[in-house]
N, C-alpha and C positions, 0 to 999 in steps of 0.2 A: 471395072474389069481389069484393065490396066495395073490399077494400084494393087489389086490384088496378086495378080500373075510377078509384079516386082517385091512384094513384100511377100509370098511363098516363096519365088525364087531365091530372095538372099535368107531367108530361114533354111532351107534345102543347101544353100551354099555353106551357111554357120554352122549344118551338121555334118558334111562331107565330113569323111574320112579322111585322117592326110595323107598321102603319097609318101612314096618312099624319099624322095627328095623331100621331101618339106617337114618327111617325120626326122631324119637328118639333121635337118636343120632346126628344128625345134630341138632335139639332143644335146645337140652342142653346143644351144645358145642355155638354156634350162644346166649343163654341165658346169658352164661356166660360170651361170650366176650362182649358183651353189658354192661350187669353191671357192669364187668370192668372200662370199657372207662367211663358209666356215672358216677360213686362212681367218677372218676379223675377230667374228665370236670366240675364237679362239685363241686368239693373242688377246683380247679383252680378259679373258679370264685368268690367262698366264699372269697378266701384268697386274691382279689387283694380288695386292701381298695378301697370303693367307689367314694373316690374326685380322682380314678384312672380311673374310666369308660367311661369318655371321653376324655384322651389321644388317641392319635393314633400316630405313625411313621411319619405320615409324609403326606402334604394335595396328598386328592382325594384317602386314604387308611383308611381300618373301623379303627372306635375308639374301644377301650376296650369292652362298650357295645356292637355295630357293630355286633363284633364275635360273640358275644354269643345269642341276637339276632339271626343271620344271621343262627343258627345251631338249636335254637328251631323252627323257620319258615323253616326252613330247612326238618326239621323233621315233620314238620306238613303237610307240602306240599308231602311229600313222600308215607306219609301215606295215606292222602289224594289219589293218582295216584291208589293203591295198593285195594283201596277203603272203605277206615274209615274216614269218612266224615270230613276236617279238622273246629273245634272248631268255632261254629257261635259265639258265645261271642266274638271271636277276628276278624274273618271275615264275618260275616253277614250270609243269608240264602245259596249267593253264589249257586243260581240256574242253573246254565249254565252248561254245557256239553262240552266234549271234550278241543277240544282249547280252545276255548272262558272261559272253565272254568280254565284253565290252565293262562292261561293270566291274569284272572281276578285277583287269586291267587298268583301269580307271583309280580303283581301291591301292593295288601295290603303287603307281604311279605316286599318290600321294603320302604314304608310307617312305618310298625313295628320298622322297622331297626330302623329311623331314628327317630320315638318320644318317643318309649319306655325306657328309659335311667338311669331311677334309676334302683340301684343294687338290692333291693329288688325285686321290681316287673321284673328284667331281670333273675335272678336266679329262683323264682317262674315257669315263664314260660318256662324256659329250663328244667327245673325238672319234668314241666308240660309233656313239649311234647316228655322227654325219657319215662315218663311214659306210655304215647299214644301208644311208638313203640314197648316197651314191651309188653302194652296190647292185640295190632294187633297180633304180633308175637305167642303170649301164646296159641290166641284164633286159631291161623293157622292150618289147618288140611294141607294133601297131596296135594287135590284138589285146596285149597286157595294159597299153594306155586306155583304149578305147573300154575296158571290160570295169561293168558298174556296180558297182560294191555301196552296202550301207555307210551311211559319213554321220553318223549319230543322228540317225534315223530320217536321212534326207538320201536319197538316190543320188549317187554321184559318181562320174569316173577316176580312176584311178589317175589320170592325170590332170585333174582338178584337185587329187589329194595329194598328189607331189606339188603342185602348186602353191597349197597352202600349207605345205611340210617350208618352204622359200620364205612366206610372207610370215607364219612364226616364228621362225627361226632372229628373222629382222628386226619383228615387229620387241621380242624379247631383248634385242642383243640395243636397241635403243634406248629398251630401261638399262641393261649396263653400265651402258657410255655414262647417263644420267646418273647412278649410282658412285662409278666412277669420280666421273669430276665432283662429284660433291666431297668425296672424300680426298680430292686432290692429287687424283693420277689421272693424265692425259691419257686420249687412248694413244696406242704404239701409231696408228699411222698419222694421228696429227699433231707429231713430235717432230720437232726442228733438226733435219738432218745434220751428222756430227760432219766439222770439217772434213773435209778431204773425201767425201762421201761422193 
């Protein structure tokens, strides 16, 4: 009886809502790993020279662009699910619902991948679309984290999809690095500070 009343209790606790203090504090700690990772992802991609962004490893794996692509449509489609309409300039009115809109999205996402390929306009739109997920996130109250949206056909909250908008984004930006050194640019932050620095 015991064990029971302690293992409902901390499942009753794992679902509590958070408080305004601790939704707070979840904002700013979640704020800050984001612009973490994007200030990196994004100096990763500044610093691979552009006649670099269509190498890839090796066929039937992304090219340089690829990744970085693959992490702004990434991003967009995320936010998209969470529901911040993802960007008609790059996918159209994208009227559909549920699947079908999911799919639809899914389709241009991989389309992007594959013609968007100058450095310019690949860093733009990855700049673009951490900005998107910052802006979702800022704008988030309790309600907006707490509220459960399909995640490709698994129930889940909106703040389990910013979560892994974070672990994406990472998970991506370490095939970079990887890409990177292989091609023989360090990344910008574990570069030996210039004297006098």
């Amino acid at each position: 009886m015991l064990r029971r009343l302690t293992i409902g209790l901390g499942l009753t606790i794992m679902t509590w809502p958070l408080g305004a203090q601790d939704l707070a504090t979840f904002k700013s700690e979640y704020l800050a790993e984001l612009e973490y990772t994007s200030r990196n992802v994004i100096a990763m991609a500044q610093a691979m020279p552009a006649e670099k962004y269509g190498w890839r490893p090796g066929a039937g794996v992304r090219s340089v662009s690829e990744v970085y692509m693959h992490i702004a449509t990434g991003n967009f489609i995320l936010v998209d699910i969470i529901g911040q309409k993802a960007p008609e300039d790059l996918y159209g009115k994208a009227e559909a619902s549920g699947r079908e809109r999911l799919m639809a999205l899914l389709k241009r996402n991989a389309e992007l991948e594959k013609t968007v390929t100058e450095k310019q306009r690949v860093v733009a739109l990855l700049e673009r679309s951490l900005a998107a997920a910052r802006e979702a996130f800022e704008k988030a109250g309790a309600a907006d984290l707490d509220k459960h949206v399909n995640f490709f056909g698994r129930d889940k909250t909106a703040r389990a999809v910013y979560l892994r908008i974070l672990a994406h984004v990472n998970e991506h930006m370490g095939q970079s690095v990887a890409y990177a050194r292989v091609n023989g640019i360090v990344p910008p932050w574990s570069r030996p500070a210039a004297k006098g620095e």
